[in-house]
CHARMM-style PDB file with segment names, atoms N, HN, CA, C and O in Angstrom:
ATOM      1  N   UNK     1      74.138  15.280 116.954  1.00  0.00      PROA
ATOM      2  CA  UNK     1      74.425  16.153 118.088  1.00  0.00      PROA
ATOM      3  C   UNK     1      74.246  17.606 117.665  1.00  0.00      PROA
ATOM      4  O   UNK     1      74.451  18.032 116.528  1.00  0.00      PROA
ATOM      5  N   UNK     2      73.896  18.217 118.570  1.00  0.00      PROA
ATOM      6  HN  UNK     2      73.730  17.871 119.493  1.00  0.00      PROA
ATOM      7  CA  UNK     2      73.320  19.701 118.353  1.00  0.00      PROA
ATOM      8  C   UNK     2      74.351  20.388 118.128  1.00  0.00      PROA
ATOM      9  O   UNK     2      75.215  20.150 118.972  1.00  0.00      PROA
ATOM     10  N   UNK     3      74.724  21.295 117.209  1.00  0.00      PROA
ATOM     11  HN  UNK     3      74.022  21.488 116.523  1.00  0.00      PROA
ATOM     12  CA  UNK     3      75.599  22.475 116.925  1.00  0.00      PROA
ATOM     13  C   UNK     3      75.223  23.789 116.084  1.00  0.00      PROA
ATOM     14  O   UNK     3      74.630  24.042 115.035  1.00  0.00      PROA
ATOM     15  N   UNK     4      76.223  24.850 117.631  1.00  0.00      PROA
ATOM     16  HN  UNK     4      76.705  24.644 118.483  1.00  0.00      PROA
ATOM     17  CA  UNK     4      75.684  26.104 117.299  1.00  0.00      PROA
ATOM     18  C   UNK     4      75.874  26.586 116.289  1.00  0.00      PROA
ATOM     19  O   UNK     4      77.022  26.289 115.958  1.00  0.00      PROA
ATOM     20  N   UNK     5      75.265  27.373 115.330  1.00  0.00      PROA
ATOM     21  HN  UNK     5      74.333  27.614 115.599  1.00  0.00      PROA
ATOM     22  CA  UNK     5      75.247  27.825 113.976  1.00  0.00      PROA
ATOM     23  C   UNK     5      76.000  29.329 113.944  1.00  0.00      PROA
ATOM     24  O   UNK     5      76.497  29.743 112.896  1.00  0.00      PROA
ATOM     25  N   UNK     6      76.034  30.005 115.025  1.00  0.00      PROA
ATOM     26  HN  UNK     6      75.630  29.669 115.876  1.00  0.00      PROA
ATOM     27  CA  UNK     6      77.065  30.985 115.305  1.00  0.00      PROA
ATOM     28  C   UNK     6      77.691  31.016 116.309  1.00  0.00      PROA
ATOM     29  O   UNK     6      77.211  30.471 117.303  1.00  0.00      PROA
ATOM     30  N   UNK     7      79.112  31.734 116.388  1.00  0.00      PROA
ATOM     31  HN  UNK     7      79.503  32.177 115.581  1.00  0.00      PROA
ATOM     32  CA  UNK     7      79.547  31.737 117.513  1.00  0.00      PROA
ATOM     33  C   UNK     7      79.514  32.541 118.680  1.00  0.00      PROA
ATOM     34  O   UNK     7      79.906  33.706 118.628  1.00  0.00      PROA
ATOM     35  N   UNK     8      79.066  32.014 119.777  1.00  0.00      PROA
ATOM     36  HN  UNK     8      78.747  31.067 119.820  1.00  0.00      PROA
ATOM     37  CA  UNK     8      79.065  32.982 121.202  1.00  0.00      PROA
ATOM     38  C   UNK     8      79.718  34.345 120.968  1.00  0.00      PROA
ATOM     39  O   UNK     8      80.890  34.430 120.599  1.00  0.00      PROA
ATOM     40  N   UNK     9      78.809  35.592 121.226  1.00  0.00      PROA
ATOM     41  HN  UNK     9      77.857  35.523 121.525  1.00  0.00      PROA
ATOM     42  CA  UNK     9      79.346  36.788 121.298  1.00  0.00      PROA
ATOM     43  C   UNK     9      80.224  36.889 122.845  1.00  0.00      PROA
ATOM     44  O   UNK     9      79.871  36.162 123.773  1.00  0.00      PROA
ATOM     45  N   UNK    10      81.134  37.652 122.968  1.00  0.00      PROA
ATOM     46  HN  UNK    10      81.421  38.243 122.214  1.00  0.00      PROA
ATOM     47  CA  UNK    10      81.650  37.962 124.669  1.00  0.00      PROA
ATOM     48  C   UNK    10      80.771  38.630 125.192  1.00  0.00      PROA
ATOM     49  O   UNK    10      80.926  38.698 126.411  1.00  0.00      PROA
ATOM     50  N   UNK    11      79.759  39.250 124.751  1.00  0.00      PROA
ATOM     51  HN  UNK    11      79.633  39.194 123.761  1.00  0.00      PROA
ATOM     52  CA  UNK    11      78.673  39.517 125.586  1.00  0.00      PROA
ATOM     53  C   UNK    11      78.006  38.973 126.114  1.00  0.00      PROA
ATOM     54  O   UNK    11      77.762  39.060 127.317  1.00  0.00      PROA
ATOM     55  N   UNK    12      77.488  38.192 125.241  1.00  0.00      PROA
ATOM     56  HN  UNK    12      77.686  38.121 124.263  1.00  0.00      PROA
ATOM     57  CA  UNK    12      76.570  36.829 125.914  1.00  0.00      PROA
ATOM     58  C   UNK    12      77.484  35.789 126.795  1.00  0.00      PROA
ATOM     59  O   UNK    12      76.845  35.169 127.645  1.00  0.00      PROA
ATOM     60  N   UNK    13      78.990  35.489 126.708  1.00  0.00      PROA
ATOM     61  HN  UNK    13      79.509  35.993 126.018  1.00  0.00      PROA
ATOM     62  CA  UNK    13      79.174  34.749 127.348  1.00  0.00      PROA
ATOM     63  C   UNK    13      79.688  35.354 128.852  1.00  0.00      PROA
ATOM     64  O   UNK    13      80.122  34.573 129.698  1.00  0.00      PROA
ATOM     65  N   UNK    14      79.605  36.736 129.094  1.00  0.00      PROA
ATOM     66  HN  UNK    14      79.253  37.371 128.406  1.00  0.00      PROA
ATOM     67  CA  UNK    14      80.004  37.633 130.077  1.00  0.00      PROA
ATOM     68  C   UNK    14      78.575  37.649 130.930  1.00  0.00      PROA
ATOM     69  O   UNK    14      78.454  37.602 132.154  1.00  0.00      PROA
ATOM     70  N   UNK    15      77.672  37.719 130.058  1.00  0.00      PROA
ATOM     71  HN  UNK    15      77.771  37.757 129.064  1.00  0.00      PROA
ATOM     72  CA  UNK    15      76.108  37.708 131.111  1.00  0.00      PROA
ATOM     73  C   UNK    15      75.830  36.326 131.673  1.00  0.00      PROA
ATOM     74  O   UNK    15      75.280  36.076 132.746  1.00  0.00      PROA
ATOM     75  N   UNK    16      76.231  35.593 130.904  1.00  0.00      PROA
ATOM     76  HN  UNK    16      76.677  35.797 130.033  1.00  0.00      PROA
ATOM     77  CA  UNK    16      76.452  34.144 131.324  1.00  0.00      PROA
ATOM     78  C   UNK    16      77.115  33.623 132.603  1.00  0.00      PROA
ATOM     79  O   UNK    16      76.680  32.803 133.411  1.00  0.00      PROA
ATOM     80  N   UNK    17      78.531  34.447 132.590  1.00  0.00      PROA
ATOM     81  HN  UNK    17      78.884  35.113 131.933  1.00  0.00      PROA
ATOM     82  CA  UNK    17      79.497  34.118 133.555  1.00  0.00      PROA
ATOM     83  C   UNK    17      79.236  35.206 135.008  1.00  0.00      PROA
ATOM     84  O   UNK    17      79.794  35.054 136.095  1.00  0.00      PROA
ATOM     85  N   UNK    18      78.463  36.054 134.731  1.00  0.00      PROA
ATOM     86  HN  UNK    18      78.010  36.177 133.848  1.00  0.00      PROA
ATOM     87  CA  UNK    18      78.218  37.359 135.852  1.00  0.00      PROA
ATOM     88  C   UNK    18      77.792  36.846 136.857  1.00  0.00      PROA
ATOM     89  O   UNK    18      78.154  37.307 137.940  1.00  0.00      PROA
ATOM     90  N   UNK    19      76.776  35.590 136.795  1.00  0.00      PROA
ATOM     91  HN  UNK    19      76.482  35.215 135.916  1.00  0.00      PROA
ATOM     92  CA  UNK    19      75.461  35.087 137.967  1.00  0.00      PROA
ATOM     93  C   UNK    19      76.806  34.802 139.188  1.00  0.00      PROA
ATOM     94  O   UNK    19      76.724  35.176 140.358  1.00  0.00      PROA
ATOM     95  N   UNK    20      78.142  33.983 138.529  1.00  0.00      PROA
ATOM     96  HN  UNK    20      78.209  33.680 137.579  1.00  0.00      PROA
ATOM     97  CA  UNK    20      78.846  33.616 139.009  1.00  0.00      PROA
ATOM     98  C   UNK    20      79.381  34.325 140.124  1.00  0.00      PROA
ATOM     99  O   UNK    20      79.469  34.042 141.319  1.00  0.00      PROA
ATOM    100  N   UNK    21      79.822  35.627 139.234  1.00  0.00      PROA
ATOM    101  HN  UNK    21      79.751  35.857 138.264  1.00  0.00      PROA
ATOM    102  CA  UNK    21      80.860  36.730 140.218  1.00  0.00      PROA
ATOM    103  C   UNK    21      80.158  37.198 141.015  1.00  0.00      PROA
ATOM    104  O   UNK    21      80.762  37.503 142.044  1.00  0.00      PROA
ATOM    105  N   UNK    22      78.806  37.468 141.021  1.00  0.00      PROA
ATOM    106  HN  UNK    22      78.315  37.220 140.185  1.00  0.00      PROA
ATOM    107  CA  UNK    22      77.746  38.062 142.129  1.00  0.00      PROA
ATOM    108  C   UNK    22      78.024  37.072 143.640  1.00  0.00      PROA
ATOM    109  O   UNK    22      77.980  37.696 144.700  1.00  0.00      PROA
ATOM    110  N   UNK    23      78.252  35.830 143.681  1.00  0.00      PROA
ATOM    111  HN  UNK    23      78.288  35.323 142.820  1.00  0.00      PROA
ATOM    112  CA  UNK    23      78.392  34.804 144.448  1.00  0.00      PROA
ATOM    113  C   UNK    23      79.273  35.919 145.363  1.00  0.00      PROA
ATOM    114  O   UNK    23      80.087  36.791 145.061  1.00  0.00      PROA
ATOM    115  N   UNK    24      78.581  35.350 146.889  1.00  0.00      PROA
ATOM    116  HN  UNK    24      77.920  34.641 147.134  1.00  0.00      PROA
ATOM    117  CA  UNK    24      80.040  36.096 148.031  1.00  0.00      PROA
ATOM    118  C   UNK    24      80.368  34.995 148.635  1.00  0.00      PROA
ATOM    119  O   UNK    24      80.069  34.108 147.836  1.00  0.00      PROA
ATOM    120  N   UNK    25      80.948  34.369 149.873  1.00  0.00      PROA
ATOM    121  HN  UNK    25      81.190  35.090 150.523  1.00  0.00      PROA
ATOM    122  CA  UNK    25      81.626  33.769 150.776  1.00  0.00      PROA
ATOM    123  C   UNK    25      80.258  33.405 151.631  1.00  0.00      PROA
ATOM    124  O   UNK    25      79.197  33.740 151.104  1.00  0.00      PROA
ATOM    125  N   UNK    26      80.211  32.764 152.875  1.00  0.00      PROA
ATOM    126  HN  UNK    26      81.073  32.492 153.303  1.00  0.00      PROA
ATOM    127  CA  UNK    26      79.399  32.234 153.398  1.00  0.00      PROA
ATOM    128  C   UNK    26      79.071  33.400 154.993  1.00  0.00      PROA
ATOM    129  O   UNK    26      80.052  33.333 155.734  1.00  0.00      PROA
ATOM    130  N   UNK    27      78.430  33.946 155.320  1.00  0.00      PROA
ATOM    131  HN  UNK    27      77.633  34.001 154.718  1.00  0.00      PROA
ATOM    132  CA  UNK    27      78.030  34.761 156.337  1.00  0.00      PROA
ATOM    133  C   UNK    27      78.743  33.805 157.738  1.00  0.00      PROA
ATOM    134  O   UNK    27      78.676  32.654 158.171  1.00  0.00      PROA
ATOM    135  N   UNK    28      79.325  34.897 158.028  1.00  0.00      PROA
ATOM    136  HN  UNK    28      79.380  35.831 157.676  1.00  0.00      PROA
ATOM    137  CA  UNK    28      80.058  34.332 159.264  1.00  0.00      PROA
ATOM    138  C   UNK    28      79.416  35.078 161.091  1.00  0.00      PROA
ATOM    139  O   UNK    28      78.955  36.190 160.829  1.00  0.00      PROA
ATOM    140  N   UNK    29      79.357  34.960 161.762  1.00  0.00      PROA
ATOM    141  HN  UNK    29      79.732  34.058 161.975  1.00  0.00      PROA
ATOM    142  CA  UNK    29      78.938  35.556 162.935  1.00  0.00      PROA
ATOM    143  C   UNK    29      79.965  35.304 164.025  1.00  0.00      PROA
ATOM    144  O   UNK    29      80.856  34.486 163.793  1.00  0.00      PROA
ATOM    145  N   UNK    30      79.901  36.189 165.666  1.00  0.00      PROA
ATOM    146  HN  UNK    30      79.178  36.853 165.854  1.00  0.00      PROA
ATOM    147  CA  UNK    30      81.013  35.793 166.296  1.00  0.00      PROA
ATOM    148  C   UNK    30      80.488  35.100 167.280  1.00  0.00      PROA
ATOM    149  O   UNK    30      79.445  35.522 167.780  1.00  0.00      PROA
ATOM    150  N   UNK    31      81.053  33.962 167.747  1.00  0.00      PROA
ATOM    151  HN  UNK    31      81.901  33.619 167.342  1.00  0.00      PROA
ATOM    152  CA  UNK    31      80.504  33.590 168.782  1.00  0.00      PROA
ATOM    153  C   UNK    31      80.805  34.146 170.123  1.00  0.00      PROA
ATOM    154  O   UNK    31      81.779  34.834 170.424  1.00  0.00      PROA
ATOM    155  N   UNK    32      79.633  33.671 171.045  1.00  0.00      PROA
ATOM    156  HN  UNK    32      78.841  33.111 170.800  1.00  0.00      PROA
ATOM    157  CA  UNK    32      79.566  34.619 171.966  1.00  0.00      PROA
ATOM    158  C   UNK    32      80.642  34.106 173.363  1.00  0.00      PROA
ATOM    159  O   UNK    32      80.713  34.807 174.373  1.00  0.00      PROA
ATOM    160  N   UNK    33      81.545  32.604 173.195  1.00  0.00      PROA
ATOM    161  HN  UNK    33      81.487  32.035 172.375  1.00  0.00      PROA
ATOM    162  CA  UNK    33      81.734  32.555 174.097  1.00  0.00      PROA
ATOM    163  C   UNK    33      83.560  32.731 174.062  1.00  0.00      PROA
ATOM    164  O   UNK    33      84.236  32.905 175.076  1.00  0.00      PROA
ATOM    165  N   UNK    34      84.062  32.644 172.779  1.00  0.00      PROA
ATOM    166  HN  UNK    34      83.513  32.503 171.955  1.00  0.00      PROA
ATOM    167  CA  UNK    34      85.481  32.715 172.890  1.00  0.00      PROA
ATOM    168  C   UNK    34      85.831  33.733 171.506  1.00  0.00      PROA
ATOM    169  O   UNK    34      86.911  33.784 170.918  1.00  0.00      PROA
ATOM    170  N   UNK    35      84.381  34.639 171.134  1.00  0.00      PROA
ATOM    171  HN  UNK    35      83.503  34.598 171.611  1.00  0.00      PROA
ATOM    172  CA  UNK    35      84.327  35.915 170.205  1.00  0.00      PROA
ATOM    173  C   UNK    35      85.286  35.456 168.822  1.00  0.00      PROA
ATOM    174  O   UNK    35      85.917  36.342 168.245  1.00  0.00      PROA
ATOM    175  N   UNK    36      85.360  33.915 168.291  1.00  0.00      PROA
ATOM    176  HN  UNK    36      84.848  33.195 168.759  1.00  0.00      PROA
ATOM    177  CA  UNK    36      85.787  33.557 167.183  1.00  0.00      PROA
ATOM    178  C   UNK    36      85.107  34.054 166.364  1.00  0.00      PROA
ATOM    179  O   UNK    36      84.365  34.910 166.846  1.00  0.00      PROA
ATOM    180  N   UNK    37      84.952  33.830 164.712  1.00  0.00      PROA
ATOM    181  HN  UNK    37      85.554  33.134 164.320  1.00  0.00      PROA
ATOM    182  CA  UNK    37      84.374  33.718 163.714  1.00  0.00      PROA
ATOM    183  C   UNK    37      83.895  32.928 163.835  1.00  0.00      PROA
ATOM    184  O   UNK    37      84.551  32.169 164.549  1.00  0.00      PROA
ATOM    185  N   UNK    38      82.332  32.223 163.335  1.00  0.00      PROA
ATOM    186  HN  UNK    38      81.799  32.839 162.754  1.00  0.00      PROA
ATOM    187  CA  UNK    38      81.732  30.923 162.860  1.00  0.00      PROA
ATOM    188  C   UNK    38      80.799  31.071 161.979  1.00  0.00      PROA
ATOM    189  O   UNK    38      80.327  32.143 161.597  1.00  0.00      PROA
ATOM    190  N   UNK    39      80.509  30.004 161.637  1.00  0.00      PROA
ATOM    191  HN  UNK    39      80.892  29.134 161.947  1.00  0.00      PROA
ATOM    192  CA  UNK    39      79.525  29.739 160.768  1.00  0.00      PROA
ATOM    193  C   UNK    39      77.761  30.237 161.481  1.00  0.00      PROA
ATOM    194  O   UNK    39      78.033  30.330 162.677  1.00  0.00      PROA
ATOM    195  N   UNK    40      76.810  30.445 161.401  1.00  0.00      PROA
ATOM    196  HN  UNK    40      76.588  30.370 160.428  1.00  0.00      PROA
ATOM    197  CA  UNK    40      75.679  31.037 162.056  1.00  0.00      PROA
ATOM    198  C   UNK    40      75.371  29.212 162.653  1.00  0.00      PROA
ATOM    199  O   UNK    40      76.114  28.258 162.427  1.00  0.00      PROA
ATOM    200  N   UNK    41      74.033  29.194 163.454  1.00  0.00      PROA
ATOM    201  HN  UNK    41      73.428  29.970 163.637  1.00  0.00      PROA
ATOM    202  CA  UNK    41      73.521  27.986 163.682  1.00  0.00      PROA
ATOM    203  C   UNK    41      74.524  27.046 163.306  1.00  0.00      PROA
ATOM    204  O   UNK    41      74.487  26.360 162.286  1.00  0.00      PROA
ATOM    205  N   UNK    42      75.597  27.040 164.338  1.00  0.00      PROA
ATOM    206  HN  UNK    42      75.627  27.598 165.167  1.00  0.00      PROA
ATOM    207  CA  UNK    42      76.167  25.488 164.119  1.00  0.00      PROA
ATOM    208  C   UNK    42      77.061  25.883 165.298  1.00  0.00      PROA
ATOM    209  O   UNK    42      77.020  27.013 165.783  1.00  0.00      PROA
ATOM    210  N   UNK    43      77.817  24.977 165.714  1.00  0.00      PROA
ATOM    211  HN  UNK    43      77.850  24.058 165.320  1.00  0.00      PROA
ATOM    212  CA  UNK    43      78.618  24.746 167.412  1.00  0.00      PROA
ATOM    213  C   UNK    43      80.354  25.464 166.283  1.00  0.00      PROA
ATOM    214  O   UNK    43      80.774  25.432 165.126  1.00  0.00      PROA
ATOM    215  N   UNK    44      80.737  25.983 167.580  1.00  0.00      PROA
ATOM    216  HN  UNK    44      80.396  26.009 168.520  1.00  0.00      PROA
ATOM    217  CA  UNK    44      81.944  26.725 167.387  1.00  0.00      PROA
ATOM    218  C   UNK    44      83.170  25.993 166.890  1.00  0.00      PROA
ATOM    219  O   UNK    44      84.135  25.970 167.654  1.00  0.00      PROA
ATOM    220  N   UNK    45      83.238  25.585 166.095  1.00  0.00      PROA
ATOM    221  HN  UNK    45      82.454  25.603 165.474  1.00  0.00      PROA
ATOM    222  CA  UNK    45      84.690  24.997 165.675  1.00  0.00      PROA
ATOM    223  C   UNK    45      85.738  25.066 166.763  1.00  0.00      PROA
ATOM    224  O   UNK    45      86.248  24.014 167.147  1.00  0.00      PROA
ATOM    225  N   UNK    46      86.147  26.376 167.358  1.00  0.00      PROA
ATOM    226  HN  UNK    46      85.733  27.231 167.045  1.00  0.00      PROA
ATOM    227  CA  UNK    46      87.220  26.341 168.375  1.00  0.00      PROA
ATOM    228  C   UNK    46      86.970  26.253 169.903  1.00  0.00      PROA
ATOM    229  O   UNK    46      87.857  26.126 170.748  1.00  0.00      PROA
ATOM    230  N   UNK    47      85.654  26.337 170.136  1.00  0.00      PROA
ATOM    231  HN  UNK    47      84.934  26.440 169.450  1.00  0.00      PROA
ATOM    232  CA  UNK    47      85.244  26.239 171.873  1.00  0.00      PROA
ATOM    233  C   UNK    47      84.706  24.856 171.833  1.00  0.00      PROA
ATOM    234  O   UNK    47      85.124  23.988 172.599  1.00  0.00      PROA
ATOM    235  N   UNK    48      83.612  24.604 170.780  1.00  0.00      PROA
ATOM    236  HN  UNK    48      83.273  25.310 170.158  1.00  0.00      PROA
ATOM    237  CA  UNK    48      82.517  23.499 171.059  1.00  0.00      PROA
ATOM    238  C   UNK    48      81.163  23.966 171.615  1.00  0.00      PROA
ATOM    239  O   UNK    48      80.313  23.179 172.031  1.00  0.00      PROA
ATOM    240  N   UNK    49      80.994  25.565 171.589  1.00  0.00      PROA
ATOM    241  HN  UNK    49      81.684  26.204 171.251  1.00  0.00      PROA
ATOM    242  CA  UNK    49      80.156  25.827 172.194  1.00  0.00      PROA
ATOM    243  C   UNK    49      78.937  25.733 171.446  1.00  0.00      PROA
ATOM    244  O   UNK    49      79.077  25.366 170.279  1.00  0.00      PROA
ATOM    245  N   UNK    50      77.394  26.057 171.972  1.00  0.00      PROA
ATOM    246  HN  UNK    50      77.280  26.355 172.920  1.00  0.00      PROA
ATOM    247  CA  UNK    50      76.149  26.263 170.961  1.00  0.00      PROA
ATOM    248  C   UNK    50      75.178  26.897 171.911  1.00  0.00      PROA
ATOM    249  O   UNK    50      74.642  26.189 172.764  1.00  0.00      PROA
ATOM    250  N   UNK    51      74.913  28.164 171.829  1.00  0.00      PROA
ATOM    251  HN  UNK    51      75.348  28.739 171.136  1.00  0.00      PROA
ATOM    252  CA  UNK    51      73.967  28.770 172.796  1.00  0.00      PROA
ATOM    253  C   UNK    51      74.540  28.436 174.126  1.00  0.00      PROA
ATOM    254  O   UNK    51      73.920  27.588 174.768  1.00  0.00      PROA
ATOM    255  N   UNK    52      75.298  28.800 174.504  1.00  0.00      PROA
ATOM    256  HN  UNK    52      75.801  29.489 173.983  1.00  0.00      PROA
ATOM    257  CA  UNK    52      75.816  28.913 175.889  1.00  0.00      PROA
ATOM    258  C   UNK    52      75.976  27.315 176.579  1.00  0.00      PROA
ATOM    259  O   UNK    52      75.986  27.101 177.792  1.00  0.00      PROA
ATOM    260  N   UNK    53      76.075  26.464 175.713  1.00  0.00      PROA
ATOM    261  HN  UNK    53      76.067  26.637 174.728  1.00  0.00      PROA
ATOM    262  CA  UNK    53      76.224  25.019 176.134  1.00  0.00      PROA
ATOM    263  C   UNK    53      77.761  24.327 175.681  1.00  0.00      PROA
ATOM    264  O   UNK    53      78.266  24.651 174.607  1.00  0.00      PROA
ATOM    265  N   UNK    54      78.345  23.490 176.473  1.00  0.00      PROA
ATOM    266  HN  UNK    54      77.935  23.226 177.347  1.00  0.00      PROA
ATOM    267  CA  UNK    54      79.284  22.457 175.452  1.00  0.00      PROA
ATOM    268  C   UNK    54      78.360  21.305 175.009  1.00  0.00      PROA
ATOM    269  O   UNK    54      77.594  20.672 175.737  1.00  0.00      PROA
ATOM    270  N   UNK    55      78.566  21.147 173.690  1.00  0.00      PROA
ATOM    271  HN  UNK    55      79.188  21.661 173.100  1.00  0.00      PROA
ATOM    272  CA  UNK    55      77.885  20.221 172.801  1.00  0.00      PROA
ATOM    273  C   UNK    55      78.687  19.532 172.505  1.00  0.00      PROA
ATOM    274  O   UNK    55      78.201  18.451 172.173  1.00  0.00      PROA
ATOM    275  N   UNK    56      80.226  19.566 172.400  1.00  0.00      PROA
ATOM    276  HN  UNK    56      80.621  20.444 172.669  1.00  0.00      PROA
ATOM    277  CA  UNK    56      81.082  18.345 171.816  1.00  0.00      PROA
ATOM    278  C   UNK    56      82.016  18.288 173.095  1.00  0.00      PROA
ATOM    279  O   UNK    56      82.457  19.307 173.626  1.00  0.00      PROA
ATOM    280  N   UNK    57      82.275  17.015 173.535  1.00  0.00      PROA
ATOM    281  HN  UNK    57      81.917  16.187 173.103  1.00  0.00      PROA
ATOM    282  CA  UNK    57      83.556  17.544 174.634  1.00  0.00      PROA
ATOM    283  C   UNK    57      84.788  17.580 174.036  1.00  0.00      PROA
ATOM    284  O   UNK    57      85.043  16.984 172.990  1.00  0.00      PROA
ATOM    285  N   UNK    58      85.651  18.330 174.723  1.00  0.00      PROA
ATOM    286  HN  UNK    58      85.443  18.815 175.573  1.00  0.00      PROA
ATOM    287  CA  UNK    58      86.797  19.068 174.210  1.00  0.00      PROA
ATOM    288  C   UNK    58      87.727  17.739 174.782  1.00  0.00      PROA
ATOM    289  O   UNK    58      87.493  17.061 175.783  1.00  0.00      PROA
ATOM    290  N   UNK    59      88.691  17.620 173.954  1.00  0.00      PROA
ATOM    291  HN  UNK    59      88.881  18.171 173.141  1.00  0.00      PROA
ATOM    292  CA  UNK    59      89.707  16.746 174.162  1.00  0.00      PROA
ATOM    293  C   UNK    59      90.849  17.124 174.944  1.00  0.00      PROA
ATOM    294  O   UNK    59      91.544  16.366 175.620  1.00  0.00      PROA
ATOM    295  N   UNK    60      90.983  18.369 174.793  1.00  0.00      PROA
ATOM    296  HN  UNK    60      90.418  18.985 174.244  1.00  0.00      PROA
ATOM    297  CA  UNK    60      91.676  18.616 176.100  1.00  0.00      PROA
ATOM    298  C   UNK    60      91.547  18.873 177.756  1.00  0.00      PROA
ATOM    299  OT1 UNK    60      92.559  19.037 178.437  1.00  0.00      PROA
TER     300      UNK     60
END
């Protein structure tokens, strides 16, 4: 089995770990019919809406 012959500087393991912290959260948009947060291209979690349509029926 392969082993390293020196040990990881914190530099190198900081450039390593950076790609990570650059990462943000997922782009959110509002929808247009009950002005929630959502996800872009996908039906509204809290209306059911999608481009001015109901796509899921609401249980209530």
């Amino acid at each position: 089995m392969a082993v390293p012959k020196r040990k990881t500087s914190k530099s190198k393991t900081a450039m390593r770990k950076s790609a990570n912290m650059k990462m943000s959260g997922p782009a959110l948009s509002v929808c247009p019919q009950c002005h929630e947060p959502k996800l872009p291209h996908r039906v509204c979690p809290n209306c059911n809406y999608y481009n001015g349509k109901e796509v899921v029926a609401s249980e209530s």
